[in-house]
MIDOSE-1310 file (N, C-alpha, C; in nm, 2 decimals, decimal comma, always signed):
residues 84
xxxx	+8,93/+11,50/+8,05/+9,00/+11,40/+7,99/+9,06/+11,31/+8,09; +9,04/+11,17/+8,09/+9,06/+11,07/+8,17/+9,24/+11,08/+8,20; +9,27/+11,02/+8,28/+9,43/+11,03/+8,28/+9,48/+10,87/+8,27; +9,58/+10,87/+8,19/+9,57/+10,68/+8,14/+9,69/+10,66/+8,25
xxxx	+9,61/+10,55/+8,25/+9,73/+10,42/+8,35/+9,84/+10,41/+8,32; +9,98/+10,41/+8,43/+10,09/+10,40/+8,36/+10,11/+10,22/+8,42; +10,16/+10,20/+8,29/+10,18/+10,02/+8,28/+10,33/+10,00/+8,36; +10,38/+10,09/+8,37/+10,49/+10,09/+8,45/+10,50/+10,07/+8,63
xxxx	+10,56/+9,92/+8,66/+10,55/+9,92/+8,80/+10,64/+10,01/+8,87; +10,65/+10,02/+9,03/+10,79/+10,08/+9,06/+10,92/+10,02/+9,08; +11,00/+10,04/+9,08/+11,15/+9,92/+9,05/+11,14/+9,88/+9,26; +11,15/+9,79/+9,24/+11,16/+9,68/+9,40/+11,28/+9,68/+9,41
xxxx	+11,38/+9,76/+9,49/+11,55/+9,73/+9,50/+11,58/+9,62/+9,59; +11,45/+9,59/+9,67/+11,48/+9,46/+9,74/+11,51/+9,37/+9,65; +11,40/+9,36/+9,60/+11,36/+9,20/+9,51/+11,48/+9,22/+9,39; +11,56/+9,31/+9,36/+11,60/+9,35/+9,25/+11,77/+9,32/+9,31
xxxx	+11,79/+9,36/+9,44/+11,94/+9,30/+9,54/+11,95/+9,14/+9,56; +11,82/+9,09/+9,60/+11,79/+8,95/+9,61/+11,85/+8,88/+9,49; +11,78/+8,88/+9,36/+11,81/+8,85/+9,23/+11,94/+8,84/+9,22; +12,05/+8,95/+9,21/+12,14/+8,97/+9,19/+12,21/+8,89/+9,29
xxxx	+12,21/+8,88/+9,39/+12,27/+8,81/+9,45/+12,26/+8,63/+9,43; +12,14/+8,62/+9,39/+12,07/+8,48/+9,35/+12,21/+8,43/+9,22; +12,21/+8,56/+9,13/+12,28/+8,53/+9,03/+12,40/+8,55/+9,05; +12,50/+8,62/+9,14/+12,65/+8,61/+9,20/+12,67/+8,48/+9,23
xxxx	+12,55/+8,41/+9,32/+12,60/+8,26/+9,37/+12,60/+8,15/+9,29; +12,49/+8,14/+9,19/+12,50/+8,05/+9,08/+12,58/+8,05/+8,99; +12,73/+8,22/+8,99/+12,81/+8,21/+8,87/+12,91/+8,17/+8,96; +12,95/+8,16/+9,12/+13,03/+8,16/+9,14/+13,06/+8,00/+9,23
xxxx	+12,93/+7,90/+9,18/+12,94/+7,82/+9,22/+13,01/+7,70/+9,05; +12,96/+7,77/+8,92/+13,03/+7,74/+8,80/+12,92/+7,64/+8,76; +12,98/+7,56/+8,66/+12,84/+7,47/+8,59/+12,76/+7,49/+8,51; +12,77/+7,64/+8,52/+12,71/+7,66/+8,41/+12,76/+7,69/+8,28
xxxx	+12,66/+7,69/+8,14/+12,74/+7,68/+8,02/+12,79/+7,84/+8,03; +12,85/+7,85/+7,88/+12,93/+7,99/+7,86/+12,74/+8,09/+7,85; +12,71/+8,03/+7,73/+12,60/+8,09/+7,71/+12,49/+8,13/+7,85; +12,48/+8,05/+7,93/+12,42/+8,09/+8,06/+12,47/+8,19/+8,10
xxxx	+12,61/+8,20/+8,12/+12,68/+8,26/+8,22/+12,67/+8,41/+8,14; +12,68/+8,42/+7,99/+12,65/+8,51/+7,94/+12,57/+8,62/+7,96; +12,44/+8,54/+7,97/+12,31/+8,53/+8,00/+12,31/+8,59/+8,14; +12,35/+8,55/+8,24/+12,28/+8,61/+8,39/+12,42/+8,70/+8,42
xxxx	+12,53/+8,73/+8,33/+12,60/+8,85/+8,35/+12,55/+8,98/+8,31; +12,47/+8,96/+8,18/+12,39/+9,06/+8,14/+12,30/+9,12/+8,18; +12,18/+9,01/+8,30/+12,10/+9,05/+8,38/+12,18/+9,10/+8,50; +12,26/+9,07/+8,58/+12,33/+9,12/+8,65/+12,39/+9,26/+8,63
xxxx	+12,41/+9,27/+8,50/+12,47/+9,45/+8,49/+12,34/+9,51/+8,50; +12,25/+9,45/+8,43/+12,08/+9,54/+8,42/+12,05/+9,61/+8,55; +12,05/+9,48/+8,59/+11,99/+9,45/+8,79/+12,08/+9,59/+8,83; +12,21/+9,54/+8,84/+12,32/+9,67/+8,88/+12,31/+9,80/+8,83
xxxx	+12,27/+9,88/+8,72/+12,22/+9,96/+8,67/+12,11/+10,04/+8,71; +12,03/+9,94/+8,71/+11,88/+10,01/+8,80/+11,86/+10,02/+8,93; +11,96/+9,89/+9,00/+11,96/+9,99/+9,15/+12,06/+10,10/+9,17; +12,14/+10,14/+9,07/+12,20/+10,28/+9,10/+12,12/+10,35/+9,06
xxxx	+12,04/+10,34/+8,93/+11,97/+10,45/+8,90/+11,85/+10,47/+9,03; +11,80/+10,34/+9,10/+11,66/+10,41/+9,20/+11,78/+10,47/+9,30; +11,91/+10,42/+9,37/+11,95/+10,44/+9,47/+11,98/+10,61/+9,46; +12,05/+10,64/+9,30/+12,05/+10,80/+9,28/+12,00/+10,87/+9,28
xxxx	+11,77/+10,84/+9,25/+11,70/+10,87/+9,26/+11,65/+10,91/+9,38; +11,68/+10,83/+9,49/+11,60/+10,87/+9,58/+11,68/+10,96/+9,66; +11,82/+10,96/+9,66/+11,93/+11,03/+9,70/+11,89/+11,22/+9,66; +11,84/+11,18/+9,53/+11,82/+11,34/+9,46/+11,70/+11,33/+9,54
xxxx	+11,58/+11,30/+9,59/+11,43/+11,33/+9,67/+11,48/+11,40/+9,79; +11,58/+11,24/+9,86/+11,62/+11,32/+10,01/+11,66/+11,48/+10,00; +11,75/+11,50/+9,91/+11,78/+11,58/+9,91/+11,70/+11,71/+9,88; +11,64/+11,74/+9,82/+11,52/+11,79/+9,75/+11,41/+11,79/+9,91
xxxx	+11,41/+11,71/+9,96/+11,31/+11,71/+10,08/+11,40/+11,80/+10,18; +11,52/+11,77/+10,22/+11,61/+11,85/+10,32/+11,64/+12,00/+10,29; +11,58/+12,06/+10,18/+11,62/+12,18/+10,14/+11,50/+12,25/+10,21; +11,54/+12,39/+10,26/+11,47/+12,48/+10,32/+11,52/+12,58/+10,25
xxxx	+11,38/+12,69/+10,18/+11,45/+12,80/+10,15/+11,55/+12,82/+10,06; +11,56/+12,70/+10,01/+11,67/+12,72/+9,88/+11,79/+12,66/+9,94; +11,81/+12,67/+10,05/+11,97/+12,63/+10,15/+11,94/+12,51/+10,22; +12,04/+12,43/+10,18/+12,04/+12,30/+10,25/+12,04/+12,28/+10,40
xxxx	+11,95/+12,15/+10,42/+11,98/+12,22/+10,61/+11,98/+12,08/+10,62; +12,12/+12,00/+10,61/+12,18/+11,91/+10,63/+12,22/+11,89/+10,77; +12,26/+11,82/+10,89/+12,35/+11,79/+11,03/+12,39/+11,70/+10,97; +12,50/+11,71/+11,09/+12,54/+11,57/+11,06/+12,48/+11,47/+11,15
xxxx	+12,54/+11,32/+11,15/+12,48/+11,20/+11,24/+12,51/+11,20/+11,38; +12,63/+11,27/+11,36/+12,67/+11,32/+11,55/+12,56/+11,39/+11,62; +12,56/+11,52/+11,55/+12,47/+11,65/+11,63/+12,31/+11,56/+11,62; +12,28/+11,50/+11,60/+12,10/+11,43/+11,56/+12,13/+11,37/+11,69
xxxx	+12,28/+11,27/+11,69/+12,23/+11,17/+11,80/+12,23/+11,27/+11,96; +12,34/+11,38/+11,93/+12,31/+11,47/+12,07/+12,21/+11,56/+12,12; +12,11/+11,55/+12,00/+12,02/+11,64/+12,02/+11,91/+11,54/+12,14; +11,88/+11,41/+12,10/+11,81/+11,31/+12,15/+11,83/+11,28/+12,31
């Protein structure tokens, strides 16, 4: 059995921080109607939403990748840079 395509892209956090910020500048320069501002506050929570959800996501992989053995095998950023 064939395996079907998922129509689903991956979420771009770049292009998806870009936006958001596109739309912080346009509300915070004003001008616009209520209804607009409505409008790109709602996309702006979305936008905001989904990069916590990939940022959380990927947070849970790292994590999931750093595990050895069941036991985390975390350093910290000190001991990495004295190791070098």
């Amino acid at each position: 059995m064939a395996k079907a395509k998922s129509s689903v892209e991956p979420f771009d956090l770049e292009a998806a921080l870009v936006e958001l910020n596109q739309l912080v500048e346009q509300m915070e320069q004003g001008g616009s109607s209520l209804e607009e501002s409505l409008k790109n506050f709602e996309r702006g929570i979305a936008l905001t939403r989904a990069c916590q959800t990939a940022l959380k996501t990927a947070e849970q992989k790292v994590q999931l990748l750093l595990e050895q053995n069941g036991r985390p095998t975390l350093t910290s950023f000190d001991e990495q840079m004295e190791d070098k």
